[in-house]
HTML snippet that shows the backbone in 3Dmol.js (N, CA, C, O; Angstrom):
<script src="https://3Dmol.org/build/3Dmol-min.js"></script>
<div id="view" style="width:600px;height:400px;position:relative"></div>
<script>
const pdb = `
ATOM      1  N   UNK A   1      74.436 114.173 109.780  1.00  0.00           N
ATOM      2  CA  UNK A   1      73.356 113.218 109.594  1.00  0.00           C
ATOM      3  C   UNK A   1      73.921 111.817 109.767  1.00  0.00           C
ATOM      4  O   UNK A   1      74.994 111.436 109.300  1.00  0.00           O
ATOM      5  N   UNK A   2      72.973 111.009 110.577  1.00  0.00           N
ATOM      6  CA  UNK A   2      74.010 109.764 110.662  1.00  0.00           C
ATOM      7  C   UNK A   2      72.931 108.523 110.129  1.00  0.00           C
ATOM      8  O   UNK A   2      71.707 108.605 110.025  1.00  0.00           O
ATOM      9  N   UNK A   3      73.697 107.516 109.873  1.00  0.00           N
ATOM     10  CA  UNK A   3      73.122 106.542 108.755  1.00  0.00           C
ATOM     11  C   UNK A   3      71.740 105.939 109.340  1.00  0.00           C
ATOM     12  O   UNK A   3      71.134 106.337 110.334  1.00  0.00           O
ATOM     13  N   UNK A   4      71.538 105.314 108.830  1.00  0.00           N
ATOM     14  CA  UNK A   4      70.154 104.041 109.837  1.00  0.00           C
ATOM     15  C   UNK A   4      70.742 103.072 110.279  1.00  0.00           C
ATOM     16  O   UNK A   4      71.575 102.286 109.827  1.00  0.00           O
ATOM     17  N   UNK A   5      70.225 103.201 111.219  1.00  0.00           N
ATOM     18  CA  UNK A   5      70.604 101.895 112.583  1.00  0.00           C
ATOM     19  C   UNK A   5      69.414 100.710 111.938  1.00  0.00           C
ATOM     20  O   UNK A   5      68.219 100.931 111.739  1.00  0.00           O
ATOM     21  N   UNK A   6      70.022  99.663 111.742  1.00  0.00           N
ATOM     22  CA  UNK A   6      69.548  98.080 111.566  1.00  0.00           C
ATOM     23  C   UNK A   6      68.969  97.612 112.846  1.00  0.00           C
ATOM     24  O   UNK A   6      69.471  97.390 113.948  1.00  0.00           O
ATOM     25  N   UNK A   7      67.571  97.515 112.302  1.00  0.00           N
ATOM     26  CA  UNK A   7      66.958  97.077 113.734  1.00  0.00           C
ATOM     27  C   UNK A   7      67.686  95.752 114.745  1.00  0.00           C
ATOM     28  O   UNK A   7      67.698  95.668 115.973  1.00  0.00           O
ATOM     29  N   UNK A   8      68.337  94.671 113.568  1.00  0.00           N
ATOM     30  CA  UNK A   8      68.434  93.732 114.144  1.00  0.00           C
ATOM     31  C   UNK A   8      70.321  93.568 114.132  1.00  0.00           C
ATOM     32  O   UNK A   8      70.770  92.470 113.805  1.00  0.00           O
ATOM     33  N   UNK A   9      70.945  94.285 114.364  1.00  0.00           N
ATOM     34  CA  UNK A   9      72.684  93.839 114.866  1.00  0.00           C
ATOM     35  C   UNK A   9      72.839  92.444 114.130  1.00  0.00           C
ATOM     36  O   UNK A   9      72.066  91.514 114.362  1.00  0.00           O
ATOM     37  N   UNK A  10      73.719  92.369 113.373  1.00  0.00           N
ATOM     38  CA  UNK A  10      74.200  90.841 112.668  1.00  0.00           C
ATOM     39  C   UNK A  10      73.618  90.414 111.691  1.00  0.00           C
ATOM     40  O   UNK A  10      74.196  89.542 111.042  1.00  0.00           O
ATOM     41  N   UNK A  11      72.382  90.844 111.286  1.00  0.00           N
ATOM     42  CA  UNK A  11      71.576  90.460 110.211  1.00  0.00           C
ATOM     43  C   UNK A  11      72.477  90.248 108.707  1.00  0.00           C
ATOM     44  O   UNK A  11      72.289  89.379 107.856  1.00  0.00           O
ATOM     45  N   UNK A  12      73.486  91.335 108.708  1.00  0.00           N
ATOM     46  CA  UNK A  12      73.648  91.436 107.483  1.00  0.00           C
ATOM     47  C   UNK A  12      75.106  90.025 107.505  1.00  0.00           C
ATOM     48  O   UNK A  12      75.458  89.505 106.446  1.00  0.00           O
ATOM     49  N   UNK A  13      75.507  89.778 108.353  1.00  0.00           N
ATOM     50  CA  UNK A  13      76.605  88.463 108.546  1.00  0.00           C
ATOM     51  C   UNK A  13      75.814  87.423 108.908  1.00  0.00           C
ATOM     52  O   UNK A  13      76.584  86.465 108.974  1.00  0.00           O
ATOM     53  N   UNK A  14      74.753  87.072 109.171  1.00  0.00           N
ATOM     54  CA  UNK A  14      73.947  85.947 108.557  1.00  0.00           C
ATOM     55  C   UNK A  14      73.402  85.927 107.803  1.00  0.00           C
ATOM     56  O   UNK A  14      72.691  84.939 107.619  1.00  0.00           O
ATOM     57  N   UNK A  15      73.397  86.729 107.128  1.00  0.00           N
ATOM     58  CA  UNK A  15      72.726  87.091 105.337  1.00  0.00           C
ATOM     59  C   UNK A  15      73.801  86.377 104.599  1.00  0.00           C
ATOM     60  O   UNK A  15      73.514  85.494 103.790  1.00  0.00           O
ATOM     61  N   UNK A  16      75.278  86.797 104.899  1.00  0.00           N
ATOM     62  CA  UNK A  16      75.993  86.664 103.811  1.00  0.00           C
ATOM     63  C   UNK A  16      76.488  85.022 104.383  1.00  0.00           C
ATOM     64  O   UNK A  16      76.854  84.304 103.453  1.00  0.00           O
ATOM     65  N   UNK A  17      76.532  84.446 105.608  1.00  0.00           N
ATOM     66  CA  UNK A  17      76.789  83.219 105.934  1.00  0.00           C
ATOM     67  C   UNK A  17      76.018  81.976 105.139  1.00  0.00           C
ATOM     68  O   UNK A  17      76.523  80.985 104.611  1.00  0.00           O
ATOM     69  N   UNK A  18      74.917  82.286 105.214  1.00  0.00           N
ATOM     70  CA  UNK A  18      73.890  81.876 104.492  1.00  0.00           C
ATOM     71  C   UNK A  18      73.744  81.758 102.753  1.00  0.00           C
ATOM     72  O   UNK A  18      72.801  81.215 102.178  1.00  0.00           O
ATOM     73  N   UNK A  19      74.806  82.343 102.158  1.00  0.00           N
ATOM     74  CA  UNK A  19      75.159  82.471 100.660  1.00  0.00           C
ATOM     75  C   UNK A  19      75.162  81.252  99.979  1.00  0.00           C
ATOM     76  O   UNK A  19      76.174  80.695 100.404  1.00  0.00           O
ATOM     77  N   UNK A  20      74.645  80.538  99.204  1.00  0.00           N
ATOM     78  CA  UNK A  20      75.284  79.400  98.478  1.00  0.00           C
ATOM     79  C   UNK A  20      76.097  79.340  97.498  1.00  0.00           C
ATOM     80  O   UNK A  20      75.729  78.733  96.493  1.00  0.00           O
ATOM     81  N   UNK A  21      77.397  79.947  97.535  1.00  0.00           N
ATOM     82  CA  UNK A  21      78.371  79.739  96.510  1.00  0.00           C
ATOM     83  C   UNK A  21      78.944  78.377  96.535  1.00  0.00           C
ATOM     84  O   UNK A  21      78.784  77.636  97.505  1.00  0.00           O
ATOM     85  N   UNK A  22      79.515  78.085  95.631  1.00  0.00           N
ATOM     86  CA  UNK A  22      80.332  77.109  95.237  1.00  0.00           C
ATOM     87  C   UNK A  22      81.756  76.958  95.989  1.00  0.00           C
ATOM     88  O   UNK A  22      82.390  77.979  96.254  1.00  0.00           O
ATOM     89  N   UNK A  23      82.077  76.136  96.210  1.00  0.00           N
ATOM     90  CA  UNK A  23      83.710  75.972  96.652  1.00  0.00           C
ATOM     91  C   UNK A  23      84.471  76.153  95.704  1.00  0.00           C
ATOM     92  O   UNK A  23      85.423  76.931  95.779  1.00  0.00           O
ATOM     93  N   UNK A  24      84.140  75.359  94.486  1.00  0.00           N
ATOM     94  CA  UNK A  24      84.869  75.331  93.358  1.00  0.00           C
ATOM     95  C   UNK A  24      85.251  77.328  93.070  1.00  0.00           C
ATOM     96  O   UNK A  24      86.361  77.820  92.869  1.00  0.00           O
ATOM     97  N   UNK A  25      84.229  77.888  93.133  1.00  0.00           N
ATOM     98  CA  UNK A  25      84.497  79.033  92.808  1.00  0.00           C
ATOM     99  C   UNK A  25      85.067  79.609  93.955  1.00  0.00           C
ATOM    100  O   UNK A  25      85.745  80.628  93.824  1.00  0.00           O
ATOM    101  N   UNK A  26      84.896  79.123  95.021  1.00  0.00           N
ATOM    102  CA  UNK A  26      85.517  80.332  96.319  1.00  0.00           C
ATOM    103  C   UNK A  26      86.860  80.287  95.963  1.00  0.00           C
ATOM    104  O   UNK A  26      87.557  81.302  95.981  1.00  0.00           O
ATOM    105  N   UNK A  27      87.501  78.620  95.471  1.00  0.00           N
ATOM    106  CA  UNK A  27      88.814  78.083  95.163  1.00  0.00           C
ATOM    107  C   UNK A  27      89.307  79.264  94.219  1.00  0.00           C
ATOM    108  O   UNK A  27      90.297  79.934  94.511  1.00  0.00           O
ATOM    109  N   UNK A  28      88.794  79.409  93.433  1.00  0.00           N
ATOM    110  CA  UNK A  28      89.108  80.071  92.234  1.00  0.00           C
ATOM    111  C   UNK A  28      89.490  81.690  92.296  1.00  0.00           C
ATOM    112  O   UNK A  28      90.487  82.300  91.911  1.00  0.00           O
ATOM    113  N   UNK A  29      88.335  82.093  92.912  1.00  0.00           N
ATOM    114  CA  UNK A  29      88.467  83.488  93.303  1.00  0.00           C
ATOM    115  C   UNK A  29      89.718  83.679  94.573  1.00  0.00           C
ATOM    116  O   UNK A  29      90.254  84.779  94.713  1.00  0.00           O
ATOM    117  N   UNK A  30      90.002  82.801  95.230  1.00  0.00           N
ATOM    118  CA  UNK A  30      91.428  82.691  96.264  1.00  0.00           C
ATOM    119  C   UNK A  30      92.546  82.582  95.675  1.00  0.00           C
ATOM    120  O   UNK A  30      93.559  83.224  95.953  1.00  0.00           O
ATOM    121  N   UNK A  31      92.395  81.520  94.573  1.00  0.00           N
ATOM    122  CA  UNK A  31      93.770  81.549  93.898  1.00  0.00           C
ATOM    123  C   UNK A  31      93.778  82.377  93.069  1.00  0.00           C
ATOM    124  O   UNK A  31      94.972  82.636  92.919  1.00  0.00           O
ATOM    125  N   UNK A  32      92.931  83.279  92.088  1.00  0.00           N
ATOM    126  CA  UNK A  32      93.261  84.582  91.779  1.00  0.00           C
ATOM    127  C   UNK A  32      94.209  85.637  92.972  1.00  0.00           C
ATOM    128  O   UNK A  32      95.261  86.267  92.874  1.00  0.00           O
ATOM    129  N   UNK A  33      93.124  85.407  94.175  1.00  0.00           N
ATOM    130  CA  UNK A  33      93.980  86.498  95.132  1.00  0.00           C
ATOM    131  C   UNK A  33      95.077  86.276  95.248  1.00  0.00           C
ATOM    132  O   UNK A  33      95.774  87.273  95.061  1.00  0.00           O
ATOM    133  N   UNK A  34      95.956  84.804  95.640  1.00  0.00           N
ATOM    134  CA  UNK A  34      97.006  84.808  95.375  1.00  0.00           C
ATOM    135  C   UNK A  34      97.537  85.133  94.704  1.00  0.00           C
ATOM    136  O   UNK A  34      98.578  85.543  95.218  1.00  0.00           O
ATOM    137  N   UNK A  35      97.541  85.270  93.614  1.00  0.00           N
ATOM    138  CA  UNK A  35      97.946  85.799  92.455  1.00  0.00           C
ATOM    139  C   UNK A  35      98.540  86.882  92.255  1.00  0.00           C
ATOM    140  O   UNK A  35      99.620  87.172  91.739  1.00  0.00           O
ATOM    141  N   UNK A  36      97.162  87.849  93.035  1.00  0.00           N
ATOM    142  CA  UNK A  36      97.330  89.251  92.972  1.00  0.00           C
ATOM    143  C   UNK A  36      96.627  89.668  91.747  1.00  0.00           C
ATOM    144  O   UNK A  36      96.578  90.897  91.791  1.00  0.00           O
ATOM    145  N   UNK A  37      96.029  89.216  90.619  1.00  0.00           N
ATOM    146  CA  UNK A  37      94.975  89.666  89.505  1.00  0.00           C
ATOM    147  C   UNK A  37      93.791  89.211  89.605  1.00  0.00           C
ATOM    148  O   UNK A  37      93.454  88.041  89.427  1.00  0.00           O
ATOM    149  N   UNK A  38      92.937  90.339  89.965  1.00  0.00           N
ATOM    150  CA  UNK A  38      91.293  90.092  90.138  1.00  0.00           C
ATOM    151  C   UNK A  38      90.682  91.190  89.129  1.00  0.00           C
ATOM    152  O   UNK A  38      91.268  92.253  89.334  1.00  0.00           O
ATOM    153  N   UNK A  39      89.985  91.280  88.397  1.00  0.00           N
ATOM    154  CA  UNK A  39      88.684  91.896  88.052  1.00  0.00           C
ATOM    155  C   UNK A  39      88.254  92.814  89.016  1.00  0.00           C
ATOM    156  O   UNK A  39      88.453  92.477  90.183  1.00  0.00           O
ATOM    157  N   UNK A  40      87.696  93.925  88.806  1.00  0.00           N
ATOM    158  CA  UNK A  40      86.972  94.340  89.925  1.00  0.00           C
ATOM    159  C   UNK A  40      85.365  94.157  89.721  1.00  0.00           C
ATOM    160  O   UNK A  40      84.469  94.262  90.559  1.00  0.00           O
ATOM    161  N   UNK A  41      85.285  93.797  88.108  1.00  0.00           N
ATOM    162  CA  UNK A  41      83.363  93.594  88.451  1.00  0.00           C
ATOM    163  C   UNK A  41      83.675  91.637  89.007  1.00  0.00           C
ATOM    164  O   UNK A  41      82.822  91.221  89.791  1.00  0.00           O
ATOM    165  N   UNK A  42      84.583  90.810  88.680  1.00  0.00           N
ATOM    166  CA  UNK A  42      84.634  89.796  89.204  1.00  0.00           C
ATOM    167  C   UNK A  42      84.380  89.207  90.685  1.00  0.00           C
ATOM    168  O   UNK A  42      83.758  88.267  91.179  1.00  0.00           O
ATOM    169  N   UNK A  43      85.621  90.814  91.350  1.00  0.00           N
ATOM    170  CA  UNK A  43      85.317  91.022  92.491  1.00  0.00           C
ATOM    171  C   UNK A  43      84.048  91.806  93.378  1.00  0.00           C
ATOM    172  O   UNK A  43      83.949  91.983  94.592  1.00  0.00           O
ATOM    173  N   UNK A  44      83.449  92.060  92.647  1.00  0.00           N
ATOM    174  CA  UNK A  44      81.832  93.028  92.950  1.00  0.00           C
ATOM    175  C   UNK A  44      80.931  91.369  93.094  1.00  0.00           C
ATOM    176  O   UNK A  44      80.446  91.094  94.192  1.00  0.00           O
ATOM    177  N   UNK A  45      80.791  90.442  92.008  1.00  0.00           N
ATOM    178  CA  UNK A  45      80.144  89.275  91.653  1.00  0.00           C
ATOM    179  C   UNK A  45      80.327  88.475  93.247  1.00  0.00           C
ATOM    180  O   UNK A  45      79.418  88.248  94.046  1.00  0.00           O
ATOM    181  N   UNK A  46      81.947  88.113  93.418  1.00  0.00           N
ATOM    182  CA  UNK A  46      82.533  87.506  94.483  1.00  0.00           C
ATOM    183  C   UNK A  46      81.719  87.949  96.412  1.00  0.00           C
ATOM    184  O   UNK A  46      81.355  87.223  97.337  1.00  0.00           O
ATOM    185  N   UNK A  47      81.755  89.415  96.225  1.00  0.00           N
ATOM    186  CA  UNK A  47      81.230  89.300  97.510  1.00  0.00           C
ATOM    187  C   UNK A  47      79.501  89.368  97.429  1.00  0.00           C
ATOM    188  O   UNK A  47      78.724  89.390  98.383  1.00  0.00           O
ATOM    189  N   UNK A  48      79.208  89.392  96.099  1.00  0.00           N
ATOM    190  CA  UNK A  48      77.500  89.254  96.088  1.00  0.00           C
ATOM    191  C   UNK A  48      77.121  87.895  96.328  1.00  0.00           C
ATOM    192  O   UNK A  48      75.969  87.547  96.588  1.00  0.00           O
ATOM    193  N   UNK A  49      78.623  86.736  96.190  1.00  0.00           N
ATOM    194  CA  UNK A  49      77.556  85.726  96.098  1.00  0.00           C
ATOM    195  C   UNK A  49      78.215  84.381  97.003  1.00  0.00           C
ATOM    196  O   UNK A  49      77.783  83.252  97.237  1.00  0.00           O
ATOM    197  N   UNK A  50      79.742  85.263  97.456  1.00  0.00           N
ATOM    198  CA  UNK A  50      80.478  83.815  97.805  1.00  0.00           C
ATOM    199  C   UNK A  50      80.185  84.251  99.274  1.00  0.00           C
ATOM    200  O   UNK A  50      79.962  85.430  99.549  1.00  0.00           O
ATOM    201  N   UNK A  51      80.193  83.123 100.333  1.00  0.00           N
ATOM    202  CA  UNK A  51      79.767  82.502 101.224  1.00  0.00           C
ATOM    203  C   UNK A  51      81.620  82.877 102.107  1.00  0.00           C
ATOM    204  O   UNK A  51      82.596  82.137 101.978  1.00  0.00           O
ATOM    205  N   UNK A  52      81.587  84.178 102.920  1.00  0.00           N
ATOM    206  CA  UNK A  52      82.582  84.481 103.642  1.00  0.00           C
ATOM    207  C   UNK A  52      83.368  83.415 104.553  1.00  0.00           C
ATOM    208  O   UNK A  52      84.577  83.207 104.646  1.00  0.00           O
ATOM    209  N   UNK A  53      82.229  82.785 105.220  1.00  0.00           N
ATOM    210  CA  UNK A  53      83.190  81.386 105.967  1.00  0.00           C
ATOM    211  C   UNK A  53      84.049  80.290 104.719  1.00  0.00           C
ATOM    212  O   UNK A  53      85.187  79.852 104.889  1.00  0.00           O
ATOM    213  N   UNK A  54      83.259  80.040 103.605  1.00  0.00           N
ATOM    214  CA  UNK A  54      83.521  79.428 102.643  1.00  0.00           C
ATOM    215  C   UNK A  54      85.078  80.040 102.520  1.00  0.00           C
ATOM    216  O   UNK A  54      86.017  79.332 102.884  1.00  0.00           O
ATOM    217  N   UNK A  55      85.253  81.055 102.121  1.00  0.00           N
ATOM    218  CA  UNK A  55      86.634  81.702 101.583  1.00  0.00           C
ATOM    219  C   UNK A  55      87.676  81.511 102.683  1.00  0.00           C
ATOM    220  O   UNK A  55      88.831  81.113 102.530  1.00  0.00           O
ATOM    221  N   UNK A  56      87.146  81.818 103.671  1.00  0.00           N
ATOM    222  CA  UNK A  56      88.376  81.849 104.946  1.00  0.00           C
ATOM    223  C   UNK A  56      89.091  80.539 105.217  1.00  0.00           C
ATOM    224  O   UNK A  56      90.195  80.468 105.756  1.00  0.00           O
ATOM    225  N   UNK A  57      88.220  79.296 104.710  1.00  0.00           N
ATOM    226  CA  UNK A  57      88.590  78.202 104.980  1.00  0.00           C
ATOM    227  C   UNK A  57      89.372  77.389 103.772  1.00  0.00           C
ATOM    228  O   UNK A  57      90.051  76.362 103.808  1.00  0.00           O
ATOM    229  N   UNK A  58      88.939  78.409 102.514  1.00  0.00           N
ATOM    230  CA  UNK A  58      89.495  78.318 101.697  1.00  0.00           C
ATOM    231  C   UNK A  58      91.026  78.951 101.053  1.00  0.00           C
ATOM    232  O   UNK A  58      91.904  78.664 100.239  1.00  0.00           O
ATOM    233  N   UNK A  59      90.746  79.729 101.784  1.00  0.00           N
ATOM    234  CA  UNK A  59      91.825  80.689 102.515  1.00  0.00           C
ATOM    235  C   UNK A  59      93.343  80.139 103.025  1.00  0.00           C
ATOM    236  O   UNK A  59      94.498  80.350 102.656  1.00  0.00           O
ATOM    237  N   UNK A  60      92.603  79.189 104.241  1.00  0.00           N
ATOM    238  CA  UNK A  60      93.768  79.123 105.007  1.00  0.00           C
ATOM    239  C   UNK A  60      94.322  77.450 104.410  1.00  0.00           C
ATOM    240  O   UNK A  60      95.354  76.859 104.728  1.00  0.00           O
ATOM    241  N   UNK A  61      93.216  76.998 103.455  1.00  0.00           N
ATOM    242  CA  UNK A  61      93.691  76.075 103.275  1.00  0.00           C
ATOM    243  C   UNK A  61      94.421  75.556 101.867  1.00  0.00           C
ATOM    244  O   UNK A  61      94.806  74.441 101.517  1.00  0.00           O
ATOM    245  N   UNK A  62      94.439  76.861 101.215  1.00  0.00           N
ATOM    246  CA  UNK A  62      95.376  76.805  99.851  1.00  0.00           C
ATOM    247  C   UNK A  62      96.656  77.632 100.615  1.00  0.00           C
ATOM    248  O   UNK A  62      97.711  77.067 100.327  1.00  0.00           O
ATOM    249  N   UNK A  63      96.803  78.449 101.234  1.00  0.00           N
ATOM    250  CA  UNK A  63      97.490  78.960 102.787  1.00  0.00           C
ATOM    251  C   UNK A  63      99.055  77.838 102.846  1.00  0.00           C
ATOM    252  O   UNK A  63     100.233  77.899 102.492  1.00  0.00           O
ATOM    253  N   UNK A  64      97.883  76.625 103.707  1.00  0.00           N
ATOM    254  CA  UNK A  64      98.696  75.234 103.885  1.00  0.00           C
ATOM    255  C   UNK A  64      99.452  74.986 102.975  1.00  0.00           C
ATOM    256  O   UNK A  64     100.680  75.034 103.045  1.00  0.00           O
ATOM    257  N   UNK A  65      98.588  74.601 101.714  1.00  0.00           N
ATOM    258  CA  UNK A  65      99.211  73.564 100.428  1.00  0.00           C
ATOM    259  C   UNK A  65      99.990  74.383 100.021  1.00  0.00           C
ATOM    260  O   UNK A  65     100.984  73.831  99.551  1.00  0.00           O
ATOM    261  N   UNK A  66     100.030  75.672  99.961  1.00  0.00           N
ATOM    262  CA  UNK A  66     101.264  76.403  99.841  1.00  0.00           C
ATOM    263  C   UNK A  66     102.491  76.323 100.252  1.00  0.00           C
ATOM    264  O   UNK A  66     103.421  76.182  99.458  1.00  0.00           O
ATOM    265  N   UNK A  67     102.635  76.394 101.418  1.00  0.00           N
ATOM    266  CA  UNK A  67     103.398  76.003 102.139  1.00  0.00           C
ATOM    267  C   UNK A  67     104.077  74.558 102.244  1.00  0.00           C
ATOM    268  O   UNK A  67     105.269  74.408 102.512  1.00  0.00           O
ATOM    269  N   UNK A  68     103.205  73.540 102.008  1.00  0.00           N
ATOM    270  CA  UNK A  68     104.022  71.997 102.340  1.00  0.00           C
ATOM    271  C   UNK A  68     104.406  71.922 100.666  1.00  0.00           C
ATOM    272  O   UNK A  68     105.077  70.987 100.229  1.00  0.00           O
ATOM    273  N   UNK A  69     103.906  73.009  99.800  1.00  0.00           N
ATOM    274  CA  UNK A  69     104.181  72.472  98.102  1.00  0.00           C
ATOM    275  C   UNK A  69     105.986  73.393  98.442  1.00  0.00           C
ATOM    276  O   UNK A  69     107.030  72.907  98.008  1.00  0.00           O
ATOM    277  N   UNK A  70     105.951  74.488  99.125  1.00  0.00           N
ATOM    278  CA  UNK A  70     107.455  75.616  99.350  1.00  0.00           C
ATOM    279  C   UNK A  70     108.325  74.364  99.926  1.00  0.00           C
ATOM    280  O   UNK A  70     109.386  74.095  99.361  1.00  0.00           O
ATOM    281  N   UNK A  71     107.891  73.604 101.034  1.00  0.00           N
ATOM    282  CA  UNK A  71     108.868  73.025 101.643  1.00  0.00           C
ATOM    283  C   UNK A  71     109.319  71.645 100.385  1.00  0.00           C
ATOM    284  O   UNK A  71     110.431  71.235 100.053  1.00  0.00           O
ATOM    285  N   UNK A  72     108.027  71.252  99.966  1.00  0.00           N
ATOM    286  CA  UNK A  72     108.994  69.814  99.329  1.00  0.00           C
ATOM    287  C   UNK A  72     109.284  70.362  98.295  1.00  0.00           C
ATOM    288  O   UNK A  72     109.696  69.460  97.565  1.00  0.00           O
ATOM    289  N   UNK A  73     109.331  71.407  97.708  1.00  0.00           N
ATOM    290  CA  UNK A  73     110.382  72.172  96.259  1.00  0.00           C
ATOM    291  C   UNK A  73     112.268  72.402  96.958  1.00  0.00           C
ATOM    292  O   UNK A  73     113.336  72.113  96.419  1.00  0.00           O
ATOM    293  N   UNK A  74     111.939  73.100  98.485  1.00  0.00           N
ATOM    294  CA  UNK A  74     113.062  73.076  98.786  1.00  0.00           C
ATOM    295  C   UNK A  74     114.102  71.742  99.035  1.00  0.00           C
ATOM    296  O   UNK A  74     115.289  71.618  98.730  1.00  0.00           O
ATOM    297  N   UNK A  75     113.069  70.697  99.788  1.00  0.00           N
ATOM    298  CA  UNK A  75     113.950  69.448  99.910  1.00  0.00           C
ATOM    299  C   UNK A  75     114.097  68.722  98.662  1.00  0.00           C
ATOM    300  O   UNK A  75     114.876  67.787  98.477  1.00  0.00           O
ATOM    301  N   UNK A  76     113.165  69.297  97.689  1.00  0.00           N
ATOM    302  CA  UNK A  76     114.244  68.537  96.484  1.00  0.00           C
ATOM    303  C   UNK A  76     115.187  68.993  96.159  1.00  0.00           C
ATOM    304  O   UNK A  76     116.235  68.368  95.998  1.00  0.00           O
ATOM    305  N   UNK A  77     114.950  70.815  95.898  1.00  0.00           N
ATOM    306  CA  UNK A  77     116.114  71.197  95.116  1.00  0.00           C
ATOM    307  C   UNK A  77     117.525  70.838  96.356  1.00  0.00           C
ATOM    308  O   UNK A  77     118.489  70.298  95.812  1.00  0.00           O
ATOM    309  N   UNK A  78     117.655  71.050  97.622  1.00  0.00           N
ATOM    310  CA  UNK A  78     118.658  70.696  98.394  1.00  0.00           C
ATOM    311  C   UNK A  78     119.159  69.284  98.107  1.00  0.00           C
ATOM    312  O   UNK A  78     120.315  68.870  98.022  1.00  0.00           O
ATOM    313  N   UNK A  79     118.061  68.687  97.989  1.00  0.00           N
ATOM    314  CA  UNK A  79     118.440  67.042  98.447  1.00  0.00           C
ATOM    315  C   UNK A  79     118.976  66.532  96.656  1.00  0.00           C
ATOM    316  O   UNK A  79     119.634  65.528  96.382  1.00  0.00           O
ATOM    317  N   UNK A  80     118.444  67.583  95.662  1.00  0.00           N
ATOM    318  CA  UNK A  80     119.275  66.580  94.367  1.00  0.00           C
ATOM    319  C   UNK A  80     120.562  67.446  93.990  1.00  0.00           C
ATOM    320  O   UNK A  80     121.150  67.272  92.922  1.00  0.00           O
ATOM    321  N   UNK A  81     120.996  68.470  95.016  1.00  0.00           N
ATOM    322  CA  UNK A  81     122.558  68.721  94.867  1.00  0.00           C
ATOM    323  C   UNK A  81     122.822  70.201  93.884  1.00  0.00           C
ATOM    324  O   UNK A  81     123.895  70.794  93.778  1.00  0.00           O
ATOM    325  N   UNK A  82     121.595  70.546  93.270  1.00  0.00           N
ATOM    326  CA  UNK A  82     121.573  71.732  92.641  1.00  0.00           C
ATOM    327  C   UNK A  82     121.891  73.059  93.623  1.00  0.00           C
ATOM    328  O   UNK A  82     122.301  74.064  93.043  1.00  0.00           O
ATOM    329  N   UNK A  83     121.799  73.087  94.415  1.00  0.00           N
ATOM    330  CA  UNK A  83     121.923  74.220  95.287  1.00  0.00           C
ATOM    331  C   UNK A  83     122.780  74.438  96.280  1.00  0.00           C
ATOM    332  O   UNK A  83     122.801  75.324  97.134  1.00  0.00           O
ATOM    333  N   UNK A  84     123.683  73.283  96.023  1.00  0.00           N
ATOM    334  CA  UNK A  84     125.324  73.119  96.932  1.00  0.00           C
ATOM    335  C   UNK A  84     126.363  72.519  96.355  1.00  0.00           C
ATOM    336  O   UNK A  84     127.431  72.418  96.960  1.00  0.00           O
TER     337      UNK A  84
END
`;
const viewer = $3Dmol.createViewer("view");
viewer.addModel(pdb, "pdb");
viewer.setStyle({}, {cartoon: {color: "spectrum"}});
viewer.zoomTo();
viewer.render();
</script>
């Protein structure tokens, strides 16, 4: 038996594009993921209500600050002599 075909292809990714979550919370629910500790009814809440482009961009952009926060930890600890 095979499922029902959606009359309209994409409907359900402009459904969820269309979400009005918060940034503040997309923030939140990302830096949990970083983390690695989520809830799972937190995470049930998260894709009912957060806004998928929202996260990706949120995503790549705690991603970044990650990264330039790794590099200037390293040029301090190098540059104030602790690590040579």
């Amino acid at each position: 038996m095979s499922a029902p075909v959606d009359a309209r292809p994409g409907e359900d990714l402009k459904q969820a594009v269309a979400r009005r979550g918060s940034f503040l919370r997309t923030f939140k629910a990302v830096a949990w993921s970083f983390f690695g500790v989520r809830r799972s009814a937190d995470h049930a809440q998260d894709l009912q209500k957060l806004n998928p482009l929202h996260v990706v961009v949120a995503g790549v952009v705690s991603a970044a600050l990650f990264v330039v926060a790794l590099v200037f930890l390293v040029r301090w600890v190098v540059g104030s002599g602790v690590a040579g």
